[in-house]
N, C-alpha and C positions, 0 to 999 in steps of 0.2 A: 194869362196862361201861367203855366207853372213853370219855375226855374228848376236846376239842376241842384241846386244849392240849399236843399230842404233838410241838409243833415250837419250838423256839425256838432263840437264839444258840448256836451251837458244836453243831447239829445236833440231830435227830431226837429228842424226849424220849417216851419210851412211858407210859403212865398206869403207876402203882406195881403195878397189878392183873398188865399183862403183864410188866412188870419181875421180878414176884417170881415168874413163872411158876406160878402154882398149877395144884391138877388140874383147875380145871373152864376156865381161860382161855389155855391150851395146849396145842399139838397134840406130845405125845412128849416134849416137854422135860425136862433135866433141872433137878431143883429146887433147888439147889446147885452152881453153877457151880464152886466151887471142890472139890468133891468130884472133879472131873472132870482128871484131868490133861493136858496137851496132847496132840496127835496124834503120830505120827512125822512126818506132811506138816506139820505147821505147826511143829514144833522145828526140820526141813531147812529150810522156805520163810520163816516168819516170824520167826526165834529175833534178837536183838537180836545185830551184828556186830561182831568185836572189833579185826580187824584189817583190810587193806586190800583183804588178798583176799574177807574175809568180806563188805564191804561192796558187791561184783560180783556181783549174779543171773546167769544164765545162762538164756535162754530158747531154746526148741524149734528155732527156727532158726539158735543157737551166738552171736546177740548180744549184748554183756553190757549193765548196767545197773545203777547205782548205786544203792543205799536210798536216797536222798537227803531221803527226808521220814519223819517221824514222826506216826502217826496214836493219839491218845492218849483212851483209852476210861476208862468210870464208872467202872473197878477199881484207877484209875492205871498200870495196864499201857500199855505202848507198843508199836506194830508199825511195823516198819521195812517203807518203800514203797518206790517208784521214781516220780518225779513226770510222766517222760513217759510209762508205761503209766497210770496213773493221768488224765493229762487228755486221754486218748484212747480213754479210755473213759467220761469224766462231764465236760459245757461245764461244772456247777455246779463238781465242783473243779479245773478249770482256770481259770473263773474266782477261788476263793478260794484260790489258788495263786499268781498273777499278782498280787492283791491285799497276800497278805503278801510276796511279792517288792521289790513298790513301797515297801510299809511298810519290810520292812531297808535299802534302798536308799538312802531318805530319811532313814532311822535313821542308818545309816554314814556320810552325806555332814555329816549336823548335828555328828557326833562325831568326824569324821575318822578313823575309825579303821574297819577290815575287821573286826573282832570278829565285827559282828553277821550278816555272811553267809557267816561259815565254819559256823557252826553251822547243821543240822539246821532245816527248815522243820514246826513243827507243826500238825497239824490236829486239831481233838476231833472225835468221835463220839461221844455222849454219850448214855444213859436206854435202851441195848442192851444185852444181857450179850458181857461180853470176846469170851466166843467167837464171838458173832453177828457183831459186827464184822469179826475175824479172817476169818470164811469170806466174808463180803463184799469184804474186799480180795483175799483167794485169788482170789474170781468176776472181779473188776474186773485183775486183772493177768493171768490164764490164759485168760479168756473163755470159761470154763469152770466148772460147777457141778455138784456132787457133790449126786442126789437124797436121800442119806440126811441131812444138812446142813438143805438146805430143809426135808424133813421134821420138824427137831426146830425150825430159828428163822424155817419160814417169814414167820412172820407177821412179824418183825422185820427178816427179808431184804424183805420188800415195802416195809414203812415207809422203808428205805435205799433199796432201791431206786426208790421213787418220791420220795425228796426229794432224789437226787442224780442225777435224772432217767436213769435205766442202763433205760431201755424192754425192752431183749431179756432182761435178768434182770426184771423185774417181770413180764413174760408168764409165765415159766417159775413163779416163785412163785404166781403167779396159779392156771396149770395142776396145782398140784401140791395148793397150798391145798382146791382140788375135788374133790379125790381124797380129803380127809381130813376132812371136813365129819362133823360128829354132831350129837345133839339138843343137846352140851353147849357146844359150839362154834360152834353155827355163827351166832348173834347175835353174837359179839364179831367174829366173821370178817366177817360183814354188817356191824358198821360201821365196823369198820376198813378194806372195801374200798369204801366211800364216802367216806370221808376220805382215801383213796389217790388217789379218782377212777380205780379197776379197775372198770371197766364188765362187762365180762366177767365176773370172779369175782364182781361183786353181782348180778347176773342169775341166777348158779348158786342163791347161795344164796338169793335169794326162791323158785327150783322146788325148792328142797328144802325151805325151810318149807311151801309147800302140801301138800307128801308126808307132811310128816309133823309139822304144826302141832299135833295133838292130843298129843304126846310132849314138842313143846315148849313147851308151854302151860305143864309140869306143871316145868318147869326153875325153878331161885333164879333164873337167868339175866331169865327174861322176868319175872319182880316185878319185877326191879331196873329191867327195861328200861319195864316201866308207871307206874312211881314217877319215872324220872328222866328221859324220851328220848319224850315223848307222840308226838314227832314223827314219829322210828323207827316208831313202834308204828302210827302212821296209812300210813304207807306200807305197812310189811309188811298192812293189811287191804285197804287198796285194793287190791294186785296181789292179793289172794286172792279178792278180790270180781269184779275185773277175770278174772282165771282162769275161776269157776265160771261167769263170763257168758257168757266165750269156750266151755266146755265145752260149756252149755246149750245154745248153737248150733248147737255139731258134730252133738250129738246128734239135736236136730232136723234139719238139714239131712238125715243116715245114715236116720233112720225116715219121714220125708215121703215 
């Protein structure tokens, strides 16, 4: 199950459990990132640039746009960004954009010397696998998300997306996560989207534990979840209890 402890310095840490992606705490994933080799979209959009033309995007409307930041994930991989699509799509990193600005700024002026602001601005993203990353900066500069993506990192595109507050992708993960609920997942997804604060998506998955609570009864998942999370476990009975009272009702009110 999922700890409390999914966030800290240099961004988003996932519990080892989603990290390592197994079969029972992942939706499609694969379980060796590096077995995977990159895309053709992300060797064109994200491949690290060599020269000066390389380092000019071009986007939809003929604008160009500089990589000018480096975004540097758990594999030591790095992807090369553009800082103002980047902080026009998330206040958190234009805030910590602005932040390390100030920091070279002040670095340069102590040292007198430009060194330190020719070089590349970095950011971590850290406790995702590479590629989840990558497809989150793809969503964050395109404004645009490929459903087959969500489908394999949703649950790690939501964690990004709700710690780097990107609201109109958290929805879409949200919507998609629902679509892919089972008896094996859908307690990690439950408390992941309460640690998200996805109202929505935790709503879904309390009406699908009432559908089909006796299947998941029978999951490792819920030992784990009555051994370690009593708290969880009180809430998922209360809305079931809260459920069968509301049902009791209906059914009265239909035969009176």
């Amino acid at each position: 199950m999922l700890k409390n402890n999914h966030i800290q310095e240099g961004g988003p840490v996932l519990p080892p459990s989603l990290y390592k992606q197994n079969k029972r705490q992942s939706l499609h994933s694969p379980t060796n990132e590096t077995e995977h080799p990159p895309s053709l979209v992300e060797i064109l959009l994200l491949r690290s640039p060599q020269t000066t033309k390389e380092r000019m995007a071009i986007d939809t409307n003929g604008a160009s746009y500089e990589q000018d930041v480096q975004i540097v994930t758990s594999s030591g991989k790095r992807i090369p960004a553009d800082s103002s699509l980047l902080t026009s799509a998330s206040l958190v990193l234009e805030r910590m954009l602005e932040l390390e600005k100030e920091r070279r700024n002040e670095k340069s002026r102590k040292s007198k010397t430009a060194t330190a602001t020719q070089s590349k601005i970095r950011i971590r993203m850290l406790g995702v696998p590479h590629e989840a990353v990558a497809a989150f900066i793809r969503s964050l500069q395109s404004r645009f998300t490929i459903e087959e993506e969500i489908e394999i990192y949703g649950m790690h595109l939501l964690v990004l997306s709700h710690v780097y507050q990107v609201s109109w992708l958290k929805r879409r993960c949200e919507m998609v996560l629902a679509t892919l609920l089972t008896t094996e997942t859908i307690l990690d997804v439950l408390q992941l989207s309460r640690l998200c604060d996805a109202q929505w998506l935790h709503l879904r998955c309390l009406r699908f534990l009432v559908k089909d609570f006796g299947a998941v009864q029978e999951t490792e998942a819920w030992r784990f979840l009555q051994d370690n999370d009593p708290w969880l476990e009180l809430e998922i009975l209360q809305f079931m209890d809260e459920a069968d009272l509301v049902s009791f009702y209906v059914l009265n009110f239909i035969f009176s």
